[in-house]
N, C-alpha and C positions, 0 to 999 in steps of 0.2 A: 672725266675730271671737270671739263666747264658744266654739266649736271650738278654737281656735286658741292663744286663751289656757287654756283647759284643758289640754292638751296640754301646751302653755309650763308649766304648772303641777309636773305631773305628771313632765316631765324636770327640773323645779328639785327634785323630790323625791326624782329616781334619781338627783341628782347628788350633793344629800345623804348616801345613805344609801350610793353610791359613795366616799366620803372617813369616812364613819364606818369602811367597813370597812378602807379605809386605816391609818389611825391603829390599829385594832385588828392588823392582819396586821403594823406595827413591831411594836408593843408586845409582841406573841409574839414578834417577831426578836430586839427587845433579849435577853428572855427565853432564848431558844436561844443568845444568844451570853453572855451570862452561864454558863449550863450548859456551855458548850464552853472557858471561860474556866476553870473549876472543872476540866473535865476534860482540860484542856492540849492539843488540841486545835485545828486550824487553823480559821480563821474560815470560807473558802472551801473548800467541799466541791463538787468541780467532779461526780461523778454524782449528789451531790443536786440540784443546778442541772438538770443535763440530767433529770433524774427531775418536774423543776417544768415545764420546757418540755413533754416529752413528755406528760403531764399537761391541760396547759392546750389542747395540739393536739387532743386526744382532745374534750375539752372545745366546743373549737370546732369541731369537725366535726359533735359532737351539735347547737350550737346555731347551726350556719349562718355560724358570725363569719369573718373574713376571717383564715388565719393570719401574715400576717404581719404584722396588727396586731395580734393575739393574742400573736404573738411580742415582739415592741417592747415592750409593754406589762409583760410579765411581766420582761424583760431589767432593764428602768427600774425595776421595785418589787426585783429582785432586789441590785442595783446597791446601792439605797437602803439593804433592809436590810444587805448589808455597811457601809457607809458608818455606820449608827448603832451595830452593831456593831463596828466598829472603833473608834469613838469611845470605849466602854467600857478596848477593849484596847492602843493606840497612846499611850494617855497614861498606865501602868503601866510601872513597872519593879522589879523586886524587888533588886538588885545596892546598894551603895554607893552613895547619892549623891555627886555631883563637882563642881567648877567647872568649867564649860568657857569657855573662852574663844576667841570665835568672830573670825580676821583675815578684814576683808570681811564683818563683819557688817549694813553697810545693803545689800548688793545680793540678788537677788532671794533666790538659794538660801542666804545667810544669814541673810535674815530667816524663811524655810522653816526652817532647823535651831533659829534662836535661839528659836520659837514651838513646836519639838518638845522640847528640850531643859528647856527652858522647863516644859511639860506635864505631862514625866516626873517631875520636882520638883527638877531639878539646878538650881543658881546659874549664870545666864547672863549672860558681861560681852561686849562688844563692842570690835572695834580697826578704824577704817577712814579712809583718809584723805581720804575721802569727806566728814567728819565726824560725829554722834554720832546714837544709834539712841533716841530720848524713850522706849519702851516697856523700855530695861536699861542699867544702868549701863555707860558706855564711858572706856577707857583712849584718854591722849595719847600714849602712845607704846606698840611691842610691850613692851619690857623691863617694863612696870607692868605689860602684862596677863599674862606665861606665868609670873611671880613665884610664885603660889598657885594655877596651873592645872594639872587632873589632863587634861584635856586640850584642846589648841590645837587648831582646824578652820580649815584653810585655804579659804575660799571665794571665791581669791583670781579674777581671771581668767587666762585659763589660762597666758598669755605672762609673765604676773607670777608666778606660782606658783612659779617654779624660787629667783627671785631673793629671795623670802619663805621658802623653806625656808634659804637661806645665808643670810640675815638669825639664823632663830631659831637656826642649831646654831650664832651666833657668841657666844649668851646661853646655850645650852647648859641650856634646861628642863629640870625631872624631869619635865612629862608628857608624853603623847605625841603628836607630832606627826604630824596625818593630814589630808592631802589630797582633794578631793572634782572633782578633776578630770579632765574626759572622755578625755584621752587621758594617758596617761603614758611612752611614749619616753623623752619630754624630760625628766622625772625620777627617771632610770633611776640615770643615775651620783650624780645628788643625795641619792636616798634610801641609796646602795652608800656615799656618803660616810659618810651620817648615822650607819649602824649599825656602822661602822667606828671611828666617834669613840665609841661606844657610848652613844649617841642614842636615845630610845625612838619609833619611828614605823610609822605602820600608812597603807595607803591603800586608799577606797573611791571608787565611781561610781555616783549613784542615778541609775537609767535613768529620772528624772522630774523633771517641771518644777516649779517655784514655786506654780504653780495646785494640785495637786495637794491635794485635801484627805481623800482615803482611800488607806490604801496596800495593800488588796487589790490584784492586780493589775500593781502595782509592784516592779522589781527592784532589789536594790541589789548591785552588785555587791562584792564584799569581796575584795582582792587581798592574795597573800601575799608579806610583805618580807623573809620571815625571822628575826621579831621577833614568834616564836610567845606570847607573852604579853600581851602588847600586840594584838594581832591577836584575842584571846579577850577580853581588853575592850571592845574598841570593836565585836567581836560581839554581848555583851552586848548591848550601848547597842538591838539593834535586833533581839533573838531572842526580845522578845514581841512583837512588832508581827505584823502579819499579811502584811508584804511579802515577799517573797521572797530568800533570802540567798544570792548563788550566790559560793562560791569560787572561784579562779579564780589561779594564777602572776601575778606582774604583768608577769612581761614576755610572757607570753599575753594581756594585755587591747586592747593596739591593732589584733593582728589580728584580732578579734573585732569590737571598736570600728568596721572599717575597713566591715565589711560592716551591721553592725547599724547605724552611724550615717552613716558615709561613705555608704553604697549607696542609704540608703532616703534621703537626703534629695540628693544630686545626682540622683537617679529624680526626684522632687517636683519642683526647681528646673527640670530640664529640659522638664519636661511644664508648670510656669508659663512658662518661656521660649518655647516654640515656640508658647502660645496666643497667648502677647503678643508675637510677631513677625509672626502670619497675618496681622491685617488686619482682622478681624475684631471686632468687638465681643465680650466675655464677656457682654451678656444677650443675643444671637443664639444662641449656645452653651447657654445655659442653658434658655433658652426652648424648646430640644430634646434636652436632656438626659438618657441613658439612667440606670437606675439607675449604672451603675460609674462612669460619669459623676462622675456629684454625689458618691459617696462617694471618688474620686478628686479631685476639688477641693475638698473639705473639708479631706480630709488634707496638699495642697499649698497650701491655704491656711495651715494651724498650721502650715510649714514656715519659708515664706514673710514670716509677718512677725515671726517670732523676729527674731534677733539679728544681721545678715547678715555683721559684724566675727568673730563668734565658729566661725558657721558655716565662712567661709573658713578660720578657725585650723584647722577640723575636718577640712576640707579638706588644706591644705596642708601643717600640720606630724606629719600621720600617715604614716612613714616606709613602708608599706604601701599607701599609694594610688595610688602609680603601677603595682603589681602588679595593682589595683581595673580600675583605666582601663583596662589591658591587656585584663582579665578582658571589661568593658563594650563595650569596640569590638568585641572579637571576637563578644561574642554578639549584638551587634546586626548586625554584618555578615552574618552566618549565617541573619539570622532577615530582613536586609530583600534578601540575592538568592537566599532561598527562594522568597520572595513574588516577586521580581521575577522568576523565573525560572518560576512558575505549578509549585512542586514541590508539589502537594497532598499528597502524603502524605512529605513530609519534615517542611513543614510541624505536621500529625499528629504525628510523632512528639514532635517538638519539647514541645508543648506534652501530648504522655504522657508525656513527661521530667519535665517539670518535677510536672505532677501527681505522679509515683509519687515522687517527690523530697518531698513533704509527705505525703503519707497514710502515709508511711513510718513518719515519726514517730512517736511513742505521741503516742497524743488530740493529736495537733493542734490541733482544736478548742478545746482550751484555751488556744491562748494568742492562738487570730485570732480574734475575735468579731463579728462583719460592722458592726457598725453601731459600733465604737469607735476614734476617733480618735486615733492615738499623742501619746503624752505624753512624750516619752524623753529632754531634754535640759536642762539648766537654763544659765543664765551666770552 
């Protein structure tokens, strides 16, 4: 036993001195991202990252360690440091302060914006018929909040959205009205309204949920209405952060939408469905679980118990899905009377397709990270 407890001792003492250097290896990140702050600068340097990996492999090869807990490890302190890092820079803005004034402020991705908006040091009011948000002052009706609002966020949900923009352009605001939802078809001819009536409105898509507490990583998509001024402010709102800003036509964004959010989560729901039609138990499954396994039921887990009202909309009202389905059946037909038909090397090719179809890309790598679970939808 005094073996044992010494030992016991001795790891209480690596453990210590494992969490000092912790707290030291932040405290140098805050530091670098202050310096990268100063020098305007993206927070996320993806060949410094892979400069830390390759790094730490070498490391572990010198010292016997297993790499892909070497890997893991480093990933998770990397993670971190952007995350305190960001913390510096996602609550900065140097532009005008505003009022915004958020419709759907109690639901999930308005209480997300009202807490970012918030941050940045704008005056954040609320409107929802939900009723009232205790952490910001909230309006009883829309006409008292867009009154002194430089800009209205629609966070409405999405089948409501259309009938909220013909709400505000009947109050006819000076600021600008912008939307934050996931598909936009359906407010194609609303927003064509809006800037015809000479309406000020901009709309975006943050490819992230509510959870969401760093936006390394994070896309927001920013569409254009033709309302190039407007479109450069509510850019503003989000061109120090450290998420990612992609432009984008809006009436380009649902065919994009159809594969990015259509594809990967009917993929998900169908791979929950056929487990939970087998018969089988999920810990018999699990209890044998290959790695892709488990990082494939993670991911259709976060699927899964989102929103299942919002997901159908995502489904159903993307005028682009049945082109999707088209897409799905045939490549699943292909790929199960390859197999049925014992075409080994059609098979083969098949899946060299889809390989040279990704490593095509420039660094790929950057954007698929093995061990991260998508985040990409809010309601």
């Amino acid at each position: 036993m005094k073996t044992l407890d010494r030992l016991r001792t001795e790891i209480e003492e690596v453990d210590t001195k494992l969490l000092e250097l912790i707290a030291q290896r932040l405290e140098l990140a805050v530091k670098v991202g202050e310096e990268k702050g100063k020098m305007g600068i993206p927070i996320r340097d993806w060949s410094v990252e892979r400069d830390v990996i390759d790094r730490a492999h070498r490391a572990a090869r010198r010292l016997r360690l297993p790499h892909e807990l070497v890997r893991k490890i480093m990933q998770h302190l990397i993670r971190e440091s952007c995350a305190f890092q960001e913390g510096l820079r996602d609550a900065t803005y140097d532009g005008d302060l505003g009022r915004i004034f958020i419709v759907g402020g109690r639901g999930r991705m308005g209480r997300w914006f009202a807490r970012f908006f918030h941050n940045q040091g704008h005056f954040v009011s609320i409107y929802d018929k939900a009723g009232f948000l205790p952490q910001f002052p909230s309006f009883e009706t829309l006409q008292d909040g867009v009154r002194d609002a430089s800009l209205i966020l629609l966070a409405t949900p999405l089948d409501e959205t259309p009938g909220v923009y013909e709400e505000l352009m009947q109050l006819r605001p000076a600021g600008i009205m912008c939307d934050i939802a996931s598909l936009k078809s359906g407010l194609l001819e609303t927003i064509r309204k809006a800037r015809k009536a000479q309406l000020r409105v901009a709309s975006i898509h943050p490819l992230f949920g509510p959870e969401a507490r760093m936006l390394s990583d994070k896309v927001i998509c920013l569409c254009e209405c033709g309302d190039e001024e407007s479109f450069s402010e509510v850019r503003a709102l989000f061109q120090e952060t450290s998420a990612s800003l992609v432009e984008l036509p809006l009436e380009r964004h649902d065919v994009l939408a159809s594969y990015v959010l259509g594809l990967s989560h009917i993929l998900n729901i169908i791979f929950a469905h056929t487990l939970s039609n087998s018969g089988i138990p999920y810990k018999a499954f699990s209890e044998v679980a290959s790695t892709t396994f488990v990082h494939q039921s993670a991911t259709t887990v976060s699927v899964i118990t989102e929103n299942p009202f919002l997901y159908y909309e995502i489904q159903n009202t993307n005028a682009y899905t049945p082109e999707l389905y088209k897409q799905l059946r045939a490549a699943m037909s292909e790929i199960t009377e390859t197999v049925l038909a014992k075409d080994r090397d059609r098979f083969v090719d098949i899946m060299k397709r889809g390989e040279k179809y990704f490593t095509e890309v420039e660094n790929v790598n950057r954007s698929f990270e093995k061990d991260r679970v998508p985040d990409d939808l809010h309601d």
